[in-house]
Each structure stands twice: as C-alpha cells, then as structure tokens.
C-alpha positions as CSV (number, residue, x, y, z in Angstrom):
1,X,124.1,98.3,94.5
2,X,123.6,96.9,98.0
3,X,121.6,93.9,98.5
4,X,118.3,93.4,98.9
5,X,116.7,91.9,101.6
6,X,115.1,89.1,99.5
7,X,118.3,88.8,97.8
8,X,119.8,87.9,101.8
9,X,116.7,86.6,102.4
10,X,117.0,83.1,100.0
11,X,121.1,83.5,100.1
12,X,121.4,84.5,96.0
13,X,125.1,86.3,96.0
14,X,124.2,87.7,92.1
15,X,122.2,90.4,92.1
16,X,118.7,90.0,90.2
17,X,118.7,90.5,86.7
18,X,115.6,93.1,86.4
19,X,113.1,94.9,89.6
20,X,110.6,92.5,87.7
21,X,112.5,89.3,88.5
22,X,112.9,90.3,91.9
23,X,109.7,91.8,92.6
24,X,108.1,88.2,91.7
25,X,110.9,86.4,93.8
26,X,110.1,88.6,96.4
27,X,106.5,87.9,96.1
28,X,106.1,84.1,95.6
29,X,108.4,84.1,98.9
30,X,105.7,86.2,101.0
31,X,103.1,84.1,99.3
32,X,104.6,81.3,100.6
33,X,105.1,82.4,104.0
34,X,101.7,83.6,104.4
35,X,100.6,80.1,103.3
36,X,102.6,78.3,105.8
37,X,100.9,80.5,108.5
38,X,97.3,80.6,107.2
39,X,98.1,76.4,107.0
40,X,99.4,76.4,110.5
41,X,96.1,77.9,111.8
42,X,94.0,75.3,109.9
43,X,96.0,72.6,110.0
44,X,94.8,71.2,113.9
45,X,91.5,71.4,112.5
46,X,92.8,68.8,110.6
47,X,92.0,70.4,107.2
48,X,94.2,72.3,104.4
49,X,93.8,75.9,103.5
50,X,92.6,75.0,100.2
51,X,89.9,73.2,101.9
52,X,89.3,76.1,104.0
53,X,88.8,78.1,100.8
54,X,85.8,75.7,99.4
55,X,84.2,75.9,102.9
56,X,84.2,79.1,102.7
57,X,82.8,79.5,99.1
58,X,80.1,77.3,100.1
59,X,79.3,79.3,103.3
60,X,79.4,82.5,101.5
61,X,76.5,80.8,99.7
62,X,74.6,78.7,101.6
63,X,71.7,77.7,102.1
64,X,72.1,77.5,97.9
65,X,73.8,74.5,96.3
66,X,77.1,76.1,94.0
67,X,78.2,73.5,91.0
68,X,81.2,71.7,91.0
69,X,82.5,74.1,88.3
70,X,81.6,77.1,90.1
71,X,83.4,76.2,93.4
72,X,86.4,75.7,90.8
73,X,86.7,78.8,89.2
74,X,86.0,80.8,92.5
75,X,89.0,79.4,94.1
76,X,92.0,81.5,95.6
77,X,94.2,78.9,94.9
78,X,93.6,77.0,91.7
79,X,93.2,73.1,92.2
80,X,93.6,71.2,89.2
81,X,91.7,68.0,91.6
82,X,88.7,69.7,92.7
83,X,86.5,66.6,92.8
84,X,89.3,64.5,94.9
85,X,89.3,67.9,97.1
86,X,85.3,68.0,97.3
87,X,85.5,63.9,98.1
88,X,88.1,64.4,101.2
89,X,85.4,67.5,102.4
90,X,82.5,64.2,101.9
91,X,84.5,62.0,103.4
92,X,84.9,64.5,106.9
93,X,81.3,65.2,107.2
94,X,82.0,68.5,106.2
95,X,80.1,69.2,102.9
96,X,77.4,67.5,101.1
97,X,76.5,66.6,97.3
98,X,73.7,66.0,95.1
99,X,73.3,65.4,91.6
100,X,71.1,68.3,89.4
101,X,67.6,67.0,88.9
102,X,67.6,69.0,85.9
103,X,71.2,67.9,84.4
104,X,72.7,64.4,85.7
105,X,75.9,66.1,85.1
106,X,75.9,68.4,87.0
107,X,76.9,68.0,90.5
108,X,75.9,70.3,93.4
109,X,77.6,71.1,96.7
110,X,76.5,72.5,99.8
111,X,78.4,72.9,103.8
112,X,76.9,70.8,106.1
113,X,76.2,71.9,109.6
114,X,79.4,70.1,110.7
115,X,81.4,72.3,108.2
116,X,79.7,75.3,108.9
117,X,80.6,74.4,112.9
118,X,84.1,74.0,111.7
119,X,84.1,77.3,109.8
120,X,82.7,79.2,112.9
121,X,85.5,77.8,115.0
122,X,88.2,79.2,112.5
123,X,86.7,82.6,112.5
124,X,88.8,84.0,114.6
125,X,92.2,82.0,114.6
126,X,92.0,82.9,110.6
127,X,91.0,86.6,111.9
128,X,93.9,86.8,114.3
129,X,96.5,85.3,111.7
130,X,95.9,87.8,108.7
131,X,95.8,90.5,111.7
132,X,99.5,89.4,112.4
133,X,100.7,89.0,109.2
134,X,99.8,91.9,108.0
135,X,100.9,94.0,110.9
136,X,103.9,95.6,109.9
137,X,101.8,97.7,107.6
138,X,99.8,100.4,108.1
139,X,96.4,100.7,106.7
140,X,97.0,103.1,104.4
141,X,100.0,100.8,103.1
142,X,97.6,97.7,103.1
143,X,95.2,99.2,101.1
144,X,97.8,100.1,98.7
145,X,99.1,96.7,98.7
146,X,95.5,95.9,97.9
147,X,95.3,98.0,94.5
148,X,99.4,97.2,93.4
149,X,98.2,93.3,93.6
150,X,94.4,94.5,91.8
151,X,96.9,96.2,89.3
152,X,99.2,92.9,88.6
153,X,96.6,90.8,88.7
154,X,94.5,92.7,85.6
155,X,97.7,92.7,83.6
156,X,98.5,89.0,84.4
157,X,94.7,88.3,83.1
158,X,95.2,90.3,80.0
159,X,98.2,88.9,78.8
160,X,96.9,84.9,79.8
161,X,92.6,86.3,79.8
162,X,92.2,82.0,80.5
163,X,93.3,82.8,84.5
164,X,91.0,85.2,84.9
165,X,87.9,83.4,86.7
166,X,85.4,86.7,85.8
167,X,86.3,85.3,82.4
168,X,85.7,81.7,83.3
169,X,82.6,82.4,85.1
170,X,80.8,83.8,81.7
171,X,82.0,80.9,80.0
172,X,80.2,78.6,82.1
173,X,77.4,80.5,82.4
C-alpha cells in the first residue's frame, strides 16, 4: 500500500496500524494547523484563540451576564483554568465581572465595550482566515466535513457522555 500523505506528512516510514489510527493522526494534525493560523490572526491583538472563544461567547450574549460555569462548558476548546483565563481578559480591559446578588457564588461575566471593540476588529481577519483554510474544499465538501465531524463527535459523547457540554449544560442547570 502506497503512503499516505499524513504518513509523508509527519515522516512515519511504518504504515498505520488501522484507517482509525490514521484518520485521528490525520486529524489532530489539521486541528493543529488550523490552530496555528486561527492563533496567528489573533495573536497581534495580543490575545490567544481561546480568549477569542470567551469573547465571543460573551458577545453572542451580551447585554446578559453568562456564569462562570456556563462560559466553561460552552467552550470550543476545553480550559481546565477558566477563572485564570477570565482574570487575564479583567486584567486587559476586555471583560467585566460581578458577583450574583442572589448567590455569592456565583460569578457573572459580561464583554466590555473595549472587548466588544476588539471583537469587531477581528471580524474579518477571523472571516478571511477560515475562508483560506477552508478553501481547497468545495461547499458541498465542507458541508460534508461538517456532518462527518457532527457524526464523530456524537459517538465520542456516547462512549465518554461527561464531554458532551449539551450534557454538562443540564447538569448545571
């Protein structure tokens, strides 16, 4: 069997030992290369991409305030250190928090006008980067990637149902 191109790709002379070994080679190595170009576009900002991501949550809600928790489970990337991640946002000006009146515990997060500037600046550089990484597929082929990774993510969250933030969301609830 020839090689693959992930295979020549990360230099492996042996031949994979299953299509599901390489298939999730092959992934986490186009996972990672999209990272380094979605972190490239952020990065003169001088924010992360994970930072990006809670700005974002918080936009996508605002003018509410979303829990600590919340911002958490609805995260792209999981970050086991969301409240260091939520103090280096503070710290830039960027997002704002607020104890709950009602529970002392509880603390609440919102985008500041400076974050929400920041955000509107991104827009398009984001825009433009997923536009060129995603170029060399059609539409049609996009949207199929879409449902293949809708697919192996359901079977990931039945087989480990604590990953799947739907589920985490109702526990919190």
């Amino acid at each position: 069997m020839p090689e693959s191109k992930i295979q020549k790709e990360i230099r492996q002379s042996k031949p994979f030992e299953s299509a599901f070994q390489e298939a999730g080679i092959a992934l986490l190595r186009t996972s990672d290369q999209l990272q380094r170009r979605l972190a490239a576009a952020v990065e003169p900002q001088g924010i992360t991409v994970q930072q990006y991501n809670v700005l974002r949550i918080l936009r996508g809600a605002h003018p509410e305030a979303v829990p600590t928790l919340e911002i958490a489970t609805r995260m792209i990337e999981q970050a086991p250190g969301i409240t260091r991640l939520l103090d280096r946002l503070e710290g830039k000006k960027l997002i704002e928090r607020v104890r709950c009146a009602k529970d002392r515990r509880r603390v609440l997060c919102t985008i500041s006008p400076t974050g929400l500037e920041l955000l509107a600046t991104l827009d398009r550089p984001m825009l433009e980067t997923l536009r060129a990484c995603f170029d060399s597929l059609s539409g049609e082929k996009t949207r199929e990637l879409i449902q293949l990774l809708d697919d192996l993510r359901e079977g990931l969250y039945s087989t480990y149902p604590h990953s799947n933030p739907a589920t985490q969301e109702e526990n919190h609830s």
